[in-house]
PyMOL commands that place a pseudoatom at each C-alpha (Angstrom):
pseudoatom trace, name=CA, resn=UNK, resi=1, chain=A, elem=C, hetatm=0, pos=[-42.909, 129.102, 180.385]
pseudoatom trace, name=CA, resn=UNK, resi=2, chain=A, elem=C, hetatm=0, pos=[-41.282, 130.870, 177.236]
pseudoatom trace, name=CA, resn=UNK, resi=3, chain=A, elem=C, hetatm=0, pos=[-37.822, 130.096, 178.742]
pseudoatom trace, name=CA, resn=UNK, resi=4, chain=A, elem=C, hetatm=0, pos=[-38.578, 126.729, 179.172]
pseudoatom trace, name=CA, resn=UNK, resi=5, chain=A, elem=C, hetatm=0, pos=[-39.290, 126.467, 175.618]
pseudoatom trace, name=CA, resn=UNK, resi=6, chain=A, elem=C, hetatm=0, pos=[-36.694, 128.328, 174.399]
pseudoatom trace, name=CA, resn=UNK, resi=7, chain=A, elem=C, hetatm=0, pos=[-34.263, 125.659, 176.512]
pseudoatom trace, name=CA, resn=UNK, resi=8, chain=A, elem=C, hetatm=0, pos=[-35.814, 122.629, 174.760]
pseudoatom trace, name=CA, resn=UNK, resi=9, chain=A, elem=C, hetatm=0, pos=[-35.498, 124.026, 171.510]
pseudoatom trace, name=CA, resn=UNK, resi=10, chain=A, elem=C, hetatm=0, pos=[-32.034, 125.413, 171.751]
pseudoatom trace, name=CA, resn=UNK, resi=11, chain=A, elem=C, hetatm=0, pos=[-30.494, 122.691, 174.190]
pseudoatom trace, name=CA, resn=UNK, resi=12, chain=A, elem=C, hetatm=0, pos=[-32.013, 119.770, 173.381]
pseudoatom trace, name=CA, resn=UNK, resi=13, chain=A, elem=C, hetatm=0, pos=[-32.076, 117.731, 170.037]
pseudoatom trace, name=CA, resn=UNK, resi=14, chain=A, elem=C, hetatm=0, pos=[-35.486, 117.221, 168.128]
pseudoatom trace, name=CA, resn=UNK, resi=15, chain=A, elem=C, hetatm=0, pos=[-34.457, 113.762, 166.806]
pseudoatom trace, name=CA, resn=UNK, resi=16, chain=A, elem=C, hetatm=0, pos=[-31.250, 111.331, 168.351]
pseudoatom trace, name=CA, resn=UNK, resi=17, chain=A, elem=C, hetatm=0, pos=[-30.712, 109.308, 165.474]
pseudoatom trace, name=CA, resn=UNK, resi=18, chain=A, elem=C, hetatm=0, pos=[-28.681, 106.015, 166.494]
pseudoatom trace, name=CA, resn=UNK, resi=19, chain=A, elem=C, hetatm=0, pos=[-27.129, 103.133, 164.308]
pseudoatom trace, name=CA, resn=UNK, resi=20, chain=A, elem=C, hetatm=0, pos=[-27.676, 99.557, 166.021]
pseudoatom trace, name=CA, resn=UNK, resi=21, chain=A, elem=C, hetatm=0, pos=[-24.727, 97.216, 164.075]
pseudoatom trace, name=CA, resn=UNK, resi=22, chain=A, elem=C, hetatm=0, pos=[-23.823, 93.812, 165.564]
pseudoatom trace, name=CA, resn=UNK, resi=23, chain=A, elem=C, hetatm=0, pos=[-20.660, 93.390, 167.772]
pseudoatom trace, name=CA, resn=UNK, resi=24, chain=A, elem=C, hetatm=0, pos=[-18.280, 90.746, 167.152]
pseudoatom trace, name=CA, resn=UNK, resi=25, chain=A, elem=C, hetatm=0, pos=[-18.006, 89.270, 170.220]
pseudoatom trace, name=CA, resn=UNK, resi=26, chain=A, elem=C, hetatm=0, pos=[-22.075, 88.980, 170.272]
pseudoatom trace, name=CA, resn=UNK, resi=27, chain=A, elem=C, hetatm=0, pos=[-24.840, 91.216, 171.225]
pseudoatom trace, name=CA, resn=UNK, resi=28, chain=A, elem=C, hetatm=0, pos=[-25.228, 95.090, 169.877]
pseudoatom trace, name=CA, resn=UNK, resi=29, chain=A, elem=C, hetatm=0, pos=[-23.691, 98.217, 169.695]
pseudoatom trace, name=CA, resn=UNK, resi=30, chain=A, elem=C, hetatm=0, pos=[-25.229, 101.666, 169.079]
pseudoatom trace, name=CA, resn=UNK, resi=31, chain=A, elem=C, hetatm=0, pos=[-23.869, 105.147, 168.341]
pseudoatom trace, name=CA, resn=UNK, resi=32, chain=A, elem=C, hetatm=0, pos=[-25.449, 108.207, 168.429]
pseudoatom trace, name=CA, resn=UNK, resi=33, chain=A, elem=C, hetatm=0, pos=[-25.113, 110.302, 165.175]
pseudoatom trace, name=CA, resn=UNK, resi=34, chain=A, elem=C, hetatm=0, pos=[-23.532, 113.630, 165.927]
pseudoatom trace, name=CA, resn=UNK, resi=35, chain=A, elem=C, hetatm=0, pos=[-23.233, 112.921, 169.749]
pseudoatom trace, name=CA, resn=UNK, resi=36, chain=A, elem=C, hetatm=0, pos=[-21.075, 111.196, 172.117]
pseudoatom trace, name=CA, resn=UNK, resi=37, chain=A, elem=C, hetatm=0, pos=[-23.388, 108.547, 172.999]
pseudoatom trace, name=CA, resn=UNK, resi=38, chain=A, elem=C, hetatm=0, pos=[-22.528, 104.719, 172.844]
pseudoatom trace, name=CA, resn=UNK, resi=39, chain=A, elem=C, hetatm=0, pos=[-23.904, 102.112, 174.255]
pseudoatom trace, name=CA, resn=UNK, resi=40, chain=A, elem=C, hetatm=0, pos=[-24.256, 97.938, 173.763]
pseudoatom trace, name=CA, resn=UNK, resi=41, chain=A, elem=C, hetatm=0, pos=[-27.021, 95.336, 175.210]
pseudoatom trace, name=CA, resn=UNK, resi=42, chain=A, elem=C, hetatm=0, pos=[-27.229, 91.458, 174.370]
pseudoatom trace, name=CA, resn=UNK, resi=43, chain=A, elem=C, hetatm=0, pos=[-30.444, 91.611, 172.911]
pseudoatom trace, name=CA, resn=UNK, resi=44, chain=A, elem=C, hetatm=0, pos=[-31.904, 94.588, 170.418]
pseudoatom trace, name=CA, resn=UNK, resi=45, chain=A, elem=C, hetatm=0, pos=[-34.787, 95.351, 173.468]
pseudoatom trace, name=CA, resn=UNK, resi=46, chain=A, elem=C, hetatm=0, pos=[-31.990, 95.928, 176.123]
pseudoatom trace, name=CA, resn=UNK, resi=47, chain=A, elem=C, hetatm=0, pos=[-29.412, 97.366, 173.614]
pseudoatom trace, name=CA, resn=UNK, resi=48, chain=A, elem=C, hetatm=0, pos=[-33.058, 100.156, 172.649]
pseudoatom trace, name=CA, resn=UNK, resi=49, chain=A, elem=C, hetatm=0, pos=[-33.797, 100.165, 176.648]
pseudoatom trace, name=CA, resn=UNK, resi=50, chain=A, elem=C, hetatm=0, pos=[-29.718, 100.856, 177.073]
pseudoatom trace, name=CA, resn=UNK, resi=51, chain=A, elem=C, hetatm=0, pos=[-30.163, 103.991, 174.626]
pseudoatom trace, name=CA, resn=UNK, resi=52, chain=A, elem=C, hetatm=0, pos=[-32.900, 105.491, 176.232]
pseudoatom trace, name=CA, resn=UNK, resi=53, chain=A, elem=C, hetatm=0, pos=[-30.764, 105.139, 179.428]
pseudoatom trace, name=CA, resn=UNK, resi=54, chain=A, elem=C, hetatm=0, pos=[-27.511, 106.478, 177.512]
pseudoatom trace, name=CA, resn=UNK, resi=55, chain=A, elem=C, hetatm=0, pos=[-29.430, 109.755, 176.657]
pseudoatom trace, name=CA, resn=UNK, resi=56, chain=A, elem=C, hetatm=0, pos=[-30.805, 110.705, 180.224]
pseudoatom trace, name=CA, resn=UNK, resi=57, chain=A, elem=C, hetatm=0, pos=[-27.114, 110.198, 181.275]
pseudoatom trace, name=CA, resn=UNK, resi=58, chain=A, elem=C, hetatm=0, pos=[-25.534, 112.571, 178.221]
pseudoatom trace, name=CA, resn=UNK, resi=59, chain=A, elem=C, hetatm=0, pos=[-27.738, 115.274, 178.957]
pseudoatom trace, name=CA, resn=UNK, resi=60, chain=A, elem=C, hetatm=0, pos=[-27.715, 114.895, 182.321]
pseudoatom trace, name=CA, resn=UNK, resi=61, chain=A, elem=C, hetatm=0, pos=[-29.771, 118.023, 184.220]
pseudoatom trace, name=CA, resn=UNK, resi=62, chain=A, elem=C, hetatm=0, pos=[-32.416, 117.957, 181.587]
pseudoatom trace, name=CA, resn=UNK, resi=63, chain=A, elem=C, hetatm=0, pos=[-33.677, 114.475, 181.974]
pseudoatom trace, name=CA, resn=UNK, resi=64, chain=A, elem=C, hetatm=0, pos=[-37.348, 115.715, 181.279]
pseudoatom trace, name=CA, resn=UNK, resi=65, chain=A, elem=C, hetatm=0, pos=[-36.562, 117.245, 178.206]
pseudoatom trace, name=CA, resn=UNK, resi=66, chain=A, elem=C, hetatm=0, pos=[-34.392, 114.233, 176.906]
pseudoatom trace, name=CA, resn=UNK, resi=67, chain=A, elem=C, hetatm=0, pos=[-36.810, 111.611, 178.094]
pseudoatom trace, name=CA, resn=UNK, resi=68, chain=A, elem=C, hetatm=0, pos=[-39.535, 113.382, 175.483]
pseudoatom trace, name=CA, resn=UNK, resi=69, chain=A, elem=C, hetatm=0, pos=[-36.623, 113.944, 172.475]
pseudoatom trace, name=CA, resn=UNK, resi=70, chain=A, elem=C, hetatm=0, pos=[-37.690, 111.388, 169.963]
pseudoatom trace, name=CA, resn=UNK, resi=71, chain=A, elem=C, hetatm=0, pos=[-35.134, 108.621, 169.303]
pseudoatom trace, name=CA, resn=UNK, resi=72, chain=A, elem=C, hetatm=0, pos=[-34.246, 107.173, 165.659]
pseudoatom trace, name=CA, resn=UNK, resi=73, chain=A, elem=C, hetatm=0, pos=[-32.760, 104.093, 165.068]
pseudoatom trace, name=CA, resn=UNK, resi=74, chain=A, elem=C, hetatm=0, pos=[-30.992, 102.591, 162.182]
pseudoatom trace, name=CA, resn=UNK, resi=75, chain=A, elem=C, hetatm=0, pos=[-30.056, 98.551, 161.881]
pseudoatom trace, name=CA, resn=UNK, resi=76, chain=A, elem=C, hetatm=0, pos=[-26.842, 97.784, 159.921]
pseudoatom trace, name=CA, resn=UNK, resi=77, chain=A, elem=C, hetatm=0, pos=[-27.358, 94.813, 158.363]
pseudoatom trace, name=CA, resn=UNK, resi=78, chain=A, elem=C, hetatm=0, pos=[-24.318, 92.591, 157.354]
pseudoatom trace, name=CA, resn=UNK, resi=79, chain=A, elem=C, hetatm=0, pos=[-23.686, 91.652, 153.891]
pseudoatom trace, name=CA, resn=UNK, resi=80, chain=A, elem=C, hetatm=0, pos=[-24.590, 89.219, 151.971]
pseudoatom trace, name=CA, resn=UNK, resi=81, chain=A, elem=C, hetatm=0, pos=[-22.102, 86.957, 150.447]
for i in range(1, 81): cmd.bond("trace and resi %d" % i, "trace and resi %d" % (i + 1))
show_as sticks, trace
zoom trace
């Protein structure tokens, strides 16, 4: 059990903190802070569905520890003119 615990903590992120922005061409992107994780979805439910999806794919083997790693997310919100 104590190796299991010890893998969490030093494999796996507490917090994924992502940054949702709009895309040009319509829809949403998201990027990972610190990690190699993108991902895009039409709406802002599929584009938070599409990161929980994007994380069980980056870290791959541990799926059960990623699936529990809480997940941040920031909005970029355009300017105002």
């Amino acid at each position: 059990m104590r190796d299991i615990v010890q893998k969490i903590n030093m494999n796996t992120p507490h917090i994924i903190q992502f940054t949702i922005q709009t895309a040009p061409e319509g829809g949403y992107t998201a990027e990972a802070v610190g990690y190699s994780i993108h991902t895009e979805g039409d709406t802002l439910d599929e584009t938070v569905a599409n990161i929980k999806e994007a994380v069980e794919c980056h870290f791959g083997e541990e799926k059960t520890e990623a699936h529990s790693v809480p997940i941040m997310v920031n909005f970029a919100l355009p300017a105002m003119a």
